[in-house]
N, C-alpha and C positions, 0 to 999 in steps of 0.2 A: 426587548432588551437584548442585545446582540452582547456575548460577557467575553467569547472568545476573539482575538484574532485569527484569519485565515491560514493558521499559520502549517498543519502539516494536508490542508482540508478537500486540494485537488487531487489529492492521491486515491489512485485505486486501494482493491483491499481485497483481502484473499484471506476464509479459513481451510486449512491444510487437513484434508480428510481421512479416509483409512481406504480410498479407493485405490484400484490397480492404478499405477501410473502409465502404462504400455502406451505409447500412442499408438492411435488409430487412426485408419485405418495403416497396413504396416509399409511402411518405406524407409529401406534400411541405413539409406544417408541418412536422413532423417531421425529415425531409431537410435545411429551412432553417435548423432549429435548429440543430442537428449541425455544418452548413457553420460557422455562425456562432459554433459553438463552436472548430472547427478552426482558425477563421482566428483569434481572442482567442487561442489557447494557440502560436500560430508552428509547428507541426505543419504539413507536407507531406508529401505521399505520394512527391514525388519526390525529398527528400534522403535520406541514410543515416540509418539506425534508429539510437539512441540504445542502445549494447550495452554501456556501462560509465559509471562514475560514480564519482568522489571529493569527498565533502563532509565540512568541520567543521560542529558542530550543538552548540548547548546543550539538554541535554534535563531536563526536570522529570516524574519518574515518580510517583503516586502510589497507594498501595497502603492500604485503610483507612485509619489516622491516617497511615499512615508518608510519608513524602517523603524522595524521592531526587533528588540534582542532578548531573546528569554531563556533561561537555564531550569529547566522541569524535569521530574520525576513521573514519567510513566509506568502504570502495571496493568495487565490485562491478564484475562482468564477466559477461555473459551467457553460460550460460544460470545459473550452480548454483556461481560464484565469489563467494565475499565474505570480507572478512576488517573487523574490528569493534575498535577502540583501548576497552577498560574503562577505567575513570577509577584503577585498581589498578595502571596500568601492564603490565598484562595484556593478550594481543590473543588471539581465539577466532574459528575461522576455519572455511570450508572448501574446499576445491578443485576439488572433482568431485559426482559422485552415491553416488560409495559409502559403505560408512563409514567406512571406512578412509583417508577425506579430510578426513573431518573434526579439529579439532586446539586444541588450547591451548599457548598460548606463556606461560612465566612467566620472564621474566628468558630466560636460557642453555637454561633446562628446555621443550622440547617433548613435550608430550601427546597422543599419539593419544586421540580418544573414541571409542572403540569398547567394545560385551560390553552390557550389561545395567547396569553401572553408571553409563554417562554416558547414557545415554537420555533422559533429561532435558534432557541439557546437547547433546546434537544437536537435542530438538526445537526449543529455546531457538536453534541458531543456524538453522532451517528457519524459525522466525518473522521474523529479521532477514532472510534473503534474500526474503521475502514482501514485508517492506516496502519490497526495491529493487525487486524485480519490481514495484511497484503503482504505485510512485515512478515512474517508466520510463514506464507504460500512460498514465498521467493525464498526463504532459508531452508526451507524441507520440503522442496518440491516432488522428493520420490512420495508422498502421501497425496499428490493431487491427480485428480482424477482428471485424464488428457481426452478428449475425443477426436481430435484431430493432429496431426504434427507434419509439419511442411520446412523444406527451406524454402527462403525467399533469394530470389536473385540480385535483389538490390535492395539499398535500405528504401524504406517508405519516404516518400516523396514530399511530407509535413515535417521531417527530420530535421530541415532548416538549413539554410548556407554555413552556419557557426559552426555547425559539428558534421556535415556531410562529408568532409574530406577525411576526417578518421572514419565515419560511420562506413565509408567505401573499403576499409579496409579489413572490418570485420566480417563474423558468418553471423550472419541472420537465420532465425531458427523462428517460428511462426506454432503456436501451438494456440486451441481452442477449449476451452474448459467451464465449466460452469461454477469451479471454486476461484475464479475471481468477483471482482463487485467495484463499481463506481463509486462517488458516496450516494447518497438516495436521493439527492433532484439529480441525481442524473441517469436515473434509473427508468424510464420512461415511462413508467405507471407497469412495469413488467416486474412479478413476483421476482423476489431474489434468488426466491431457491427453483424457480424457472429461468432467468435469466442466463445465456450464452457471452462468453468472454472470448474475445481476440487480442494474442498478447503476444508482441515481437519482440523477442531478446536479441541483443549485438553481443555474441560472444567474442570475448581475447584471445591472444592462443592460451592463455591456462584455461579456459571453457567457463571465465567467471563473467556475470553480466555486465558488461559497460553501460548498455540504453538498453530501456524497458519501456517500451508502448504498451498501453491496456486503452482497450476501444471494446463497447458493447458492441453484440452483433444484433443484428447487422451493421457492418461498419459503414454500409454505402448509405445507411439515412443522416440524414444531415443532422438529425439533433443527437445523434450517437458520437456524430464525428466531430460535433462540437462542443464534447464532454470528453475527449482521448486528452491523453495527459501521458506523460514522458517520465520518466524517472532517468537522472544520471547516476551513476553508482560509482565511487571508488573506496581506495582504502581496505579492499578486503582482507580480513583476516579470521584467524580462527578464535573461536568462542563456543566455549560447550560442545567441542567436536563438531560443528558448525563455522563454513566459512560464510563470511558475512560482510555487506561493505558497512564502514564505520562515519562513509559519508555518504548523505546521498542532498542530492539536488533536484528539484521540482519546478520543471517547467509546466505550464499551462500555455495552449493555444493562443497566437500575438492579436486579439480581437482587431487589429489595423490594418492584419494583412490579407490579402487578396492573392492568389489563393492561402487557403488557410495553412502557416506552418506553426511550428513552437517557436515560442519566445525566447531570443539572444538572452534573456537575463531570467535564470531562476526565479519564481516566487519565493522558495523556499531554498533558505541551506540548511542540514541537518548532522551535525555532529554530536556522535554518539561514543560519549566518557566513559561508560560502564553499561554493562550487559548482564544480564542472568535469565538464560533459557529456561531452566529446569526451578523456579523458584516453588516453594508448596505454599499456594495459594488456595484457600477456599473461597466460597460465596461471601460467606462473613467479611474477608478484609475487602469488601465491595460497598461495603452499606457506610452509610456516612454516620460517623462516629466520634 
């Protein structure tokens, strides 16, 4: 029983940790970009990590011809809480790690999804905590822990003809971290908390991100590369001392094309009405109630 649509579910997903941000090894173009990104996104190493979140958002999903338009209430609470408003009046949640956390609310009627038959419908909510983990990493990225940091000379070459002629005019900035994440079939059967991340930002001149590529590493295996997913980003503004884009767009790889690029037309568009970084959330408003 599939209960979601695919609607935010290509996205990578990043939780924002209390590790050194420094990239490594040290290269000072590199290094300065980085900074210059840190100080654009209001990210400091020395305030509290960003460990929960309550947003309304208009979402426009599209699926082949079909289109869907939904207005929902996301919260999440670090590490593996989140609970999701459907436009059904339904809320699909979960609370922990197990599966026995995970849950459908319909009206009165609460759903545990657990057995073989919601499997689906838990990986479906494994993709929505993906997207608050990723949410989370790219607004307070002085807390992610870098292992590598590189500029790129040119945008990546899956970029597409649609956006390659702005993408040529930005700085490409190339960093490698192991607090990003795929959603989980795309994770290769490789733990998560082993798992390596390749993630290309196209910064502006203010240093905020335009395009965001997340590819598992190795990027050169073919089932990695055909799990990279694009983020468009604009609209940024400040929220909670937090610059933040208030749109974002989700492209997914164009399965038609030969060589593989991203798809002229979004999956997803994401418009985000109201924010609240710092909400006090416990475990409790996780359990379905």
């Amino acid at each position: 029983m599939a209960i979601l649509p695919p609607l935010w579910f290509s996205v990578l997903a990043s939780f924002a940790g209390t590790q050194d941000s420094a990239p490594a090894p040290s290269d000072p173009k590199a290094e300065g970009c980085w900074s210059s990104f840190l100080a654009a996104s209001g990210s400091r190493k020395e305030t509290p990590p960003i460990t929960a979140f309550h947003l309304r958002a208009d979402i426009v999903t599209r699926e082949g011809v079909q289109t869907n338009e939904l207005r929902t209430e996301y919260r999440f609470l670090a590490p593996d809480s989140i609970r999701f408003l459907l436009s059904s009046g339904r809320e699909i949640g979960r609370s922990g790690p197990k599966q026995r956390d995970y849950w459908l609310k319909d009206k009165d009627e609460i759903v545990p999804l657990v057995g073989a038959d919601h499997e689906r419908d838990r990986r479906d909510v494994d993709r929505m905590l993906a997207v608050a983990r990723n949410f989370v990493g790219l607004s307070d990225p002085a807390k992610l822990h870098i292992e590598r940091c590189e500029i790129l000379d040119a945008p990546p070459s899956d970029i597409g003809p649609d956006r390659l002629r702005d993408a040529k005019e930005l700085r490409w900035l190339c960093v490698t971290s192991p607090d990003f994440a795929l959603v989980p079939e795309a994770a290769q059967g490789v733990p998560a908390e082993r798992a390596l991340y390749r993630v290309e930002l196209a910064l502006m001149d203010s240093y905020v991100p335009r395009f965001v590529i997340v590819r598992q590493e190795p990027a050169s295996d073919p089932a990695s590369r055909s799990n990279s997913m694009l983020l468009e980003l604009d609209l940024h503004q400040e929220r909670d001392g937090y610059r933040i884009p208030l749109s974002i767009k989700v492209h997914a790889l164009d399965p038609a094309a030969s060589p593989a690029i991203f798809a002229a037309r979004p999956a997803q568009d994401i418009w985000i009405e109201e924010i609240d970084l710092r909400p006090a959330f416990t475990a409790l408003d996780f359990k379905p109630r």
